[in-house]
N, C-alpha and C positions, 0 to 999 in steps of 0.2 A: 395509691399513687394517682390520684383524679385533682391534684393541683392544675390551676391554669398559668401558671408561670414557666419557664422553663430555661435551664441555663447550656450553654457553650464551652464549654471551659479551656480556652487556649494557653497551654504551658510553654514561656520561654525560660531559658537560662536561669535559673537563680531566681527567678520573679514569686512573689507572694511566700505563701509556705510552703507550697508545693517541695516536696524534694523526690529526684527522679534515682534510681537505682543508675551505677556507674559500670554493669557489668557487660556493657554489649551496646551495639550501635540502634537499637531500637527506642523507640520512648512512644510513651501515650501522648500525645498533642491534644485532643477533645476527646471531651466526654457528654452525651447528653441522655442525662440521669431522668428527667423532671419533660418529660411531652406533654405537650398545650390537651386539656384531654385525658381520657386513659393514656396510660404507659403501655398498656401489656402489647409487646411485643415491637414499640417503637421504637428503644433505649437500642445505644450503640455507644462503641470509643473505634476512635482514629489512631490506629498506628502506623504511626512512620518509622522509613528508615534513614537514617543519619550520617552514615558510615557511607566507606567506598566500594562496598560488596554486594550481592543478594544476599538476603535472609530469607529459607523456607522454614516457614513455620509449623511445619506439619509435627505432627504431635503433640504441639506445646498444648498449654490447657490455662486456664482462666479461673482466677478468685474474684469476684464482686464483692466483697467484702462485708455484705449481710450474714455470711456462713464460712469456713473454713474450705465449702466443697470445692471443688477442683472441676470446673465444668470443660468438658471435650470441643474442639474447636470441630465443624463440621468441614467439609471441601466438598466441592462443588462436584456434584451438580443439589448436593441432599439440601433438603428445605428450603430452596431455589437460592443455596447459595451459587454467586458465580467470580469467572478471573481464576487465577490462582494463588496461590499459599505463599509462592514468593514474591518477598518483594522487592524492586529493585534500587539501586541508591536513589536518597532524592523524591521517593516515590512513598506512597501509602497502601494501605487498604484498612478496612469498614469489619471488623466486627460486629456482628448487633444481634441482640435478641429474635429478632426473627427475619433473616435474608431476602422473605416473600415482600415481607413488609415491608423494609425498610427503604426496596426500588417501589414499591407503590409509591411511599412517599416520597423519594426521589425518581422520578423515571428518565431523567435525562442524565444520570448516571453514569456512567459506563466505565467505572474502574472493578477492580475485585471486591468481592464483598462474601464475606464468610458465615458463617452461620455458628450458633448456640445457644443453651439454653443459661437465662440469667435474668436477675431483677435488679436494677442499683437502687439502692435508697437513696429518699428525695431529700433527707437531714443529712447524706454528707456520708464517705465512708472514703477507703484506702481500697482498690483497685489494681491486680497485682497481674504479670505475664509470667509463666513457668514455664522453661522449655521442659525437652522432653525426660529430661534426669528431676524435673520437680523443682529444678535453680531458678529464682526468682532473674528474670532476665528486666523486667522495669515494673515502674507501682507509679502509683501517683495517689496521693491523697486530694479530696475536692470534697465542699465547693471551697475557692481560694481566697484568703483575705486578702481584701483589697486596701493598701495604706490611707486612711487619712488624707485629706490634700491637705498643703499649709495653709496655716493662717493668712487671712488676707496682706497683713502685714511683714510677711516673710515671703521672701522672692525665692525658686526656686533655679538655682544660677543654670544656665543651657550654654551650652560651647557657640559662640556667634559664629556661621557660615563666611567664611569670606570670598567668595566665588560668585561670576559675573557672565553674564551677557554679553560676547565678545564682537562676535562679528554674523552678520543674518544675511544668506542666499535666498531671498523669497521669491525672486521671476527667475527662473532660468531661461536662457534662452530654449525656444522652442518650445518643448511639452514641460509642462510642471510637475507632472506625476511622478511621486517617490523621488525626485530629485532636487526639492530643498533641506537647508540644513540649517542648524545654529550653530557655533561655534562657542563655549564656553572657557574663563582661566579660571586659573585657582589663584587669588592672589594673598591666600592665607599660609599657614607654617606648618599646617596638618596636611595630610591625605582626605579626601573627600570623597564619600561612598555616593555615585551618582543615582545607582537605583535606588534608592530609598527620597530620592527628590523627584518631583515632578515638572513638566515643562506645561505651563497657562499659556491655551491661544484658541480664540474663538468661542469663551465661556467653557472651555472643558481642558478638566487634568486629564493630560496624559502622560502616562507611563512612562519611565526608560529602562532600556533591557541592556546588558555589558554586552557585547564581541568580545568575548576575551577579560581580561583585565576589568574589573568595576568600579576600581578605585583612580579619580586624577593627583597626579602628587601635587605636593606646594610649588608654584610656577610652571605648572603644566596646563597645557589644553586639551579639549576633547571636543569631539563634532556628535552633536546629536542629529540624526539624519530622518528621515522621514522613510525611507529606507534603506536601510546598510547597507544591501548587497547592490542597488540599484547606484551606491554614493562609492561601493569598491570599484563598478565599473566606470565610470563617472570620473575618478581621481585612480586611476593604476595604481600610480609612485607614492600616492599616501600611505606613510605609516606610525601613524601616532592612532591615537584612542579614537574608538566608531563605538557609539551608542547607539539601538535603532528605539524608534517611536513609533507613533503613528498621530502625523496632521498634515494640515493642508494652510500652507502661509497666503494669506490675501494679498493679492498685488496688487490693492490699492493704498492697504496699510490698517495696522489693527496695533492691537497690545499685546503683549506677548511675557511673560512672568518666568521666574523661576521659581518653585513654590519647596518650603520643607516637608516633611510627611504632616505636619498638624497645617498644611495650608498656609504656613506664614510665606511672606512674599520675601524673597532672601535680595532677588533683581527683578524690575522691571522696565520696558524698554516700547515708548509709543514711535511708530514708523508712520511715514508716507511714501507713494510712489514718488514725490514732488522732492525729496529726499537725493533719489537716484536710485539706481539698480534695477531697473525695470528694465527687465529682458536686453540690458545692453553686454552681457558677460562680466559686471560687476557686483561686486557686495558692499552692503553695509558694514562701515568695518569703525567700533570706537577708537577715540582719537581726542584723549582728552575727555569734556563734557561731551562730545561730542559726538555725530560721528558721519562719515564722509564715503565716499564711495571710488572703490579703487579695486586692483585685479585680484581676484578671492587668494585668502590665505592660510586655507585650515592649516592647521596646526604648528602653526607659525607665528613668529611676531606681525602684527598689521602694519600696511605702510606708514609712510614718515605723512605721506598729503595724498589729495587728491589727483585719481586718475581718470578726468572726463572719457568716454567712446571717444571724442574726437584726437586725442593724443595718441599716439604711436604706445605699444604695451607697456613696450621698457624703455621707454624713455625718460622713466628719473631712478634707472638702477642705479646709475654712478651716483647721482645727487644722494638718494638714500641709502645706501650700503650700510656702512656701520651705522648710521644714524637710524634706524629703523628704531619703531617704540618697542615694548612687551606691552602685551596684555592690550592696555587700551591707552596705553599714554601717548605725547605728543611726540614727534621729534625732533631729532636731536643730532647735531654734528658737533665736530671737535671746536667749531667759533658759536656756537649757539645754545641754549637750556632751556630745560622747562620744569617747574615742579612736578608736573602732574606724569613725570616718566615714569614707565611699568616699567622696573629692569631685567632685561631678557634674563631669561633663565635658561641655560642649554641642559637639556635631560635627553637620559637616551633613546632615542628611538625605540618602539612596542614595535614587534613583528604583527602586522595585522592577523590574525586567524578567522577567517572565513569557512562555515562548514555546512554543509548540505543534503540531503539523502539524496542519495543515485537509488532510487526506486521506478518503476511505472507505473500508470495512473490505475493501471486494469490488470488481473492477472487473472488465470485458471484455476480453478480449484482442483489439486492434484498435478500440474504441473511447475516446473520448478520456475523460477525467474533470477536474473542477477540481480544483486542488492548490496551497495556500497555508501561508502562515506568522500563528498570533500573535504579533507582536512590534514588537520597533519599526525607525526605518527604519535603514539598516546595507549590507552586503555579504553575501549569503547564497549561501552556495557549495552546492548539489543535487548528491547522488550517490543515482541511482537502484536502484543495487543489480541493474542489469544490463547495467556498464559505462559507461553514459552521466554524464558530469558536465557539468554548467553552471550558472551564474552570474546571481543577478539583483540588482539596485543598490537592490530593495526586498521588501515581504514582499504585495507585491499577488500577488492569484492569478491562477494561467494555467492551460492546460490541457497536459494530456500523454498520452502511449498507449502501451501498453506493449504492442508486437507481438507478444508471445509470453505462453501463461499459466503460470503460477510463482508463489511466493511469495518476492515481492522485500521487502527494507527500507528506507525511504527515511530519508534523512537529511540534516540542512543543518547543515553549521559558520556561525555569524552573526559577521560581523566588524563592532565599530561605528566603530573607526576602524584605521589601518596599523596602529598601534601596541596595539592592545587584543588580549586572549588569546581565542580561540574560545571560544565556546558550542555546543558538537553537540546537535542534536535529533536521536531518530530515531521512524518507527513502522514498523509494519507493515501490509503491504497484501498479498490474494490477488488472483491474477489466473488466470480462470478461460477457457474455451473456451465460445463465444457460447452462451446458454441460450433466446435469446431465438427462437420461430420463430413463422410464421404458422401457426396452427391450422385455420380454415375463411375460407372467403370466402363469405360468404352472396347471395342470387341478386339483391338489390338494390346492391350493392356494398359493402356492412359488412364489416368486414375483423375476426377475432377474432386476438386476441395473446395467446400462452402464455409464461408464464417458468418453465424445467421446473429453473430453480435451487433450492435451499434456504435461498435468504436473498433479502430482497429485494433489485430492481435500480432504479436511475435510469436513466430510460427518456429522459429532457429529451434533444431535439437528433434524436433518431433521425427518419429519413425512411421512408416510405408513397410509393413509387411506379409507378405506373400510367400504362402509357404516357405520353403526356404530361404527365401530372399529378402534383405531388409537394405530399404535408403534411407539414408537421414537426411532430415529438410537443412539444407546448408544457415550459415549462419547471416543475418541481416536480412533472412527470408520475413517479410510483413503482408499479411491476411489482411486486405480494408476492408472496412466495413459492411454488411451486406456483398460482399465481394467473393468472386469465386475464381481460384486458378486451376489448370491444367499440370500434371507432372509426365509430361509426355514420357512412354515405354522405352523411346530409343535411350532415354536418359535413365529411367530408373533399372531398367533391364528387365519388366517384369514382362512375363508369357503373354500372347492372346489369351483371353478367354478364360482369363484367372477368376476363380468362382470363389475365391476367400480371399481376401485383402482386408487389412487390419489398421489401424489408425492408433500408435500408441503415442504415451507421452516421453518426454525424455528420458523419464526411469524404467522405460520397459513398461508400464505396466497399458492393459488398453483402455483407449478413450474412445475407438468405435469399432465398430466388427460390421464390413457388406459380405451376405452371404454369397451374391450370385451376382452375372452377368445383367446388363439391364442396359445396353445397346448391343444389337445384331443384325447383321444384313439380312436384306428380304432372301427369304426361301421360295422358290418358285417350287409350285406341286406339278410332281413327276405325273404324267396321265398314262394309264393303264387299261388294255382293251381289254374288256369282258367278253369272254369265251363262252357260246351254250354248247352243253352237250350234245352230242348226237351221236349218230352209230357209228359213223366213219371214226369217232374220235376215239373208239376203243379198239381200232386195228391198224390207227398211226403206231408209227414206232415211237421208241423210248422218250429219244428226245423231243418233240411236237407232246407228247402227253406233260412230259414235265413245265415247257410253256403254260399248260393250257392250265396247271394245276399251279403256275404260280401266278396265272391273272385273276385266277380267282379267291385264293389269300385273302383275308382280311388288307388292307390297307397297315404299311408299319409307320406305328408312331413317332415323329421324326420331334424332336424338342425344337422348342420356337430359339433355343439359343445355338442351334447347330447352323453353321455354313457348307452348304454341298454347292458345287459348282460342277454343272453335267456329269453327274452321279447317273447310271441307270438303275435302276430301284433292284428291276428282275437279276442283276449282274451284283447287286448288292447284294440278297439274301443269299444266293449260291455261294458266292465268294467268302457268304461269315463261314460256312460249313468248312468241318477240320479238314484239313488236304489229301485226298485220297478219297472221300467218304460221297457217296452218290445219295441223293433225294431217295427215301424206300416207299413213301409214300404213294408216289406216282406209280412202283410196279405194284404196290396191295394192291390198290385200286384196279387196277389191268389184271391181273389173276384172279381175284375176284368175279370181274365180268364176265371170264373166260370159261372157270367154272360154272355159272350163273349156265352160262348160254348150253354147254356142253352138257348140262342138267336138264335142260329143257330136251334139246334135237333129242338126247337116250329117249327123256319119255311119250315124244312123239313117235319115232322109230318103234319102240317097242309096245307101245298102245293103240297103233292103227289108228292115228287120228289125221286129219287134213285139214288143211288152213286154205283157207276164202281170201281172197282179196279185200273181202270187209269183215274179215274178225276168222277167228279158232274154230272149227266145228266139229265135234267128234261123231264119224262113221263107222256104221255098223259092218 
């Protein structure tokens, strides 16, 4: 397999030989059998899913169709596959020969990709999926014959588009951004699939994506916008067809197409500013060959004539009332004609559906955060973008947490009924490694909080707890950036001098732990007179000896986080003693000496000896 050719093989509908198994909402869409190079380990198929459900694929197993063997699909994390096994509607994932590989070769990547072991032949074979009973769930045969084109002489008939370039917003007043649009009819007898056409302006095709609905019917309009949600708020009360794009209209004037998928030009349409509609609140709106500038009118028929800035708004609504054209024709009252009349067509109003993630930009890894949907109610299928998919029967918000930090995408296909085609939202979200710790604990129990992030955090839900005691951080509490607050004691109720205090997340679990105290009032040092002995000090009474025997003590070790406020030290150590109980130390010490002394006078007495004023002398 060291061919340098290599093939794609993209399966639609019915197309070539290809025939796809009918048992389940799965199908192989590519295959690539034949890498530029050695093969070994490059080869891969794309399965998608089709249906309105997840599919896990775990168990199922894989024929290449070199052999009858049944190869084991891996999951992630083995042989660097990654993502997960299911998958969600609308969505794929990457089988391939080797999962290491095949992100080498792709590294900007970032869907599932599974692992196995397999070889496809470069001459062509039948390619099979088995779920986990061994049921043939899709096959696909390849490489695919491709028909013939006809003879030059034979035309091959195509359905001619009849839809048009209605009316163009290119200067809005004020800022332009994301707020022009075009306005297209359909002056044909079919419905018209607008994604599959493109919109020409400024040498590049771009795209159109549905809001909803993708189809315009026969004498309907649609606005393709530059962007949708920018053109919902822009027009409230609009509610026909929103396309969104992405372009930027010249206010001075350019060309502007409407193009089929093979590039044929179906309408095109050259503008000047010298025209009209330059930032006075007017559009270019056809009108006949023509076209004229008057107050915009998505999704509507265009006016009957022109409305200069200098005219009052509605000042030819009585003139034009019923006379108004469709489409792009001229007008028309009950004493006047034209050939070139569109004739209106009344269809009914599209509810607009607008939909959005309610997610934030930053979240915690291990803490929870709210995540919802604008939209309306439906089937919303959640792929979180690190394997997890589920399901909710509405667009209310819930919470989630993403145990690890990354930057995942989340995304919801919206179903509003079995039979209706997805809408996928997606956004983006980072998830970061807790930023959040406790800075001080101050000596009355004020607890301070640092967010050592650069962006700020939602702090709502987080727990403060203290031995027994737990607050929770109320809700619309926000941590900015490099920022630090105060939870003053009077408010959380927690002790002075709390020596644990805990930092959890909203599930209970911890995000920090301060062991100790780390603000305390100055300690002033108690001063203590040192007593020498002498002889008088061993015929004072009790009390005067126990003084003298507690000045002379070691020094007690006082901890730097302790507050004493005129403590007497000597008043301290007696006072720890259990009640009732006297110092023994000080009478050892005194009986002791007493013997000592009483030992000596006997052996003087009884040994005839004499003492000098300058020392002991024993006489004969």
């Amino acid at each position: 397999m060291n061919k340098y050719l290599y093939f794609i093989v993209l399966v639609f509908f019915g197309f070539g030989n290809v025939s796809l198994a009918d048992t389940g909402t799965l199908k192989i869409s590519e295959v690539m059998y034949d890498f530029p190079g050695t093969d070994d380990g490059h080869e891969y198929i794309k399965i998608e899913n089709i249906g309105t459900d997840p599919v896990d694929i775990t168990g199922y197993k894989f024929i290449d169709g070199g052999s009858a063997t049944k190869h084991a699909i891996n999951l992630p994390p083995k042989n660097g596959s990654t993502g997960s096994p299911v998958i969600a509607p609308s969505s794929f994932l990457i089988l391939a020969d080797n999962a290491a590989t095949y992100m080498a070769d792709n590294p900007s990547f970032s869907g599932s990709v599974l692992d196995s072991t397999f070889s496809l032949n470069n001459d062509g074979a039948t390619v099979q999926l088995l779920d986990k009973d061994d049921n043939i769930v899709t096959f696909m045969t390849y490489p695919i014959e491709v028909p013939p084109p006809p003879p030059d002489d034979e035309e091959t008939p195509t359905e001619s588009l009849n839809i048009f370039i209605n009316e163009i917003m290119y200067d809005v007043s004020g800022t332009d951004d994301g707020r022009e649009w075009v306005e297209v009819y359909n002056a044909g007898t079919g419905d018209v699939d607008l994604t599959g056409l493109k919109l020409f302006e400024n040498e590049t095709n771009h795209g159109i994506t549905s809001i909803g609905v993708p189809t315009v019917p026969a004498g309907g309009f649609a606005v393709i916008a530059a962007d949708a949600a920018q053109f919902s708020v822009d027009w409230p009360e609009f509610q026909g067809l929103i396309f969104d794009s992405a372009f930027s209209l010249s206010n001075t004037g350019e060309d502007i197409a409407l193009k089929d998928a093979d590039d044929n030009i179906i309408d095109q349409i050259s503008y000047t500013s010298d025209m009209g509609g330059a930032g006075d609140e007017r559009s270019l709106q056809k009108n006949g060959d023509n076209f004229i500038t008057a107050l915009p009118t998505p999704g509507e028929v265009n006016k009957s004539s022109a409305e200069p800035p200098a005219e009052e708004d509605d000042s030819n609504d009585d003139s034009s009332g019923g006379g108004s054209s469709g489409g792009g024709g001229s007008g028309s009252s009950s004493s006047s004609s034209s050939t070139n009349i569109t004739p209106k067509v009344i269809i009914p109003k599209i509810p607009k559906i607008s939909f959005k993630i309610n997610s934030p930009d930053y979240a915690v890894a291990g803490s929870s955060f709210e995540l919802g949907a604008n939209g309306e109610a439906g089937r919303y299928v959640w792929n979180f973008g690190n394997g997890e998919v589920t399901e909710t029967k509405d667009n209310n918000p819930f919470n989630y947490i993403y145990q690890f930090p990354g930057s995942y995408m989340i995304t919801f296909n919206y179903f509003k009924d079995e039979k209706s085609k997805p809408i996928k939202v997606s956004a983006k979200i980072k998830v970061d490694e807790n930023p959040i710790n406790i800075s001080k604990i101050l000596s009355d129990g004020s607890v301070e909080i640092h967010n050592k992030a650069t962006h700020q955090i939602d702090f709502s839900g987080w727990i403060l707890q203290a031995g027994d005691k737990r607050f929770v951080i109320p809700k619309e509490t926000v941590l900015l950036s490099g920022g630090k607050i105060v939870l003053a004691a009077r408010i959380t109720q927690f002790y002075p001098n709390e020596k644990d205090i805990r930092l959890l997340y909203p599930s209970g679990e911890t995000a920090f732990s301060f062991g100790k105290v780390t603000e305390t009032k100055e300690v002033k040092p108690i001063k203590t007179e040192k007593v020498a002995f002498t002889e008088s000090s061993y015929v004072n009474k009790a009390a005067p000896i126990v003084a003298s025997v507690m000045n002379i003590s070691k020094p007690v070790d006082i901890p730097a986080s302790s507050e004493i406020k005129g403590v007497d030290l000597s008043a301290s150590v007696v006072n720890s003693l259990p009640d009732g109980t006297r110092p023994l130390f000080p009478w050892a010490l005194g009986l002791g000496g007493i013997i000592v002394l009483s030992s000596f006078l006997s052996f003087v007495i009884f040994s005839g000896k004499a003492v000098t004023s300058s020392g002991f002398k024993i006489v004969d």
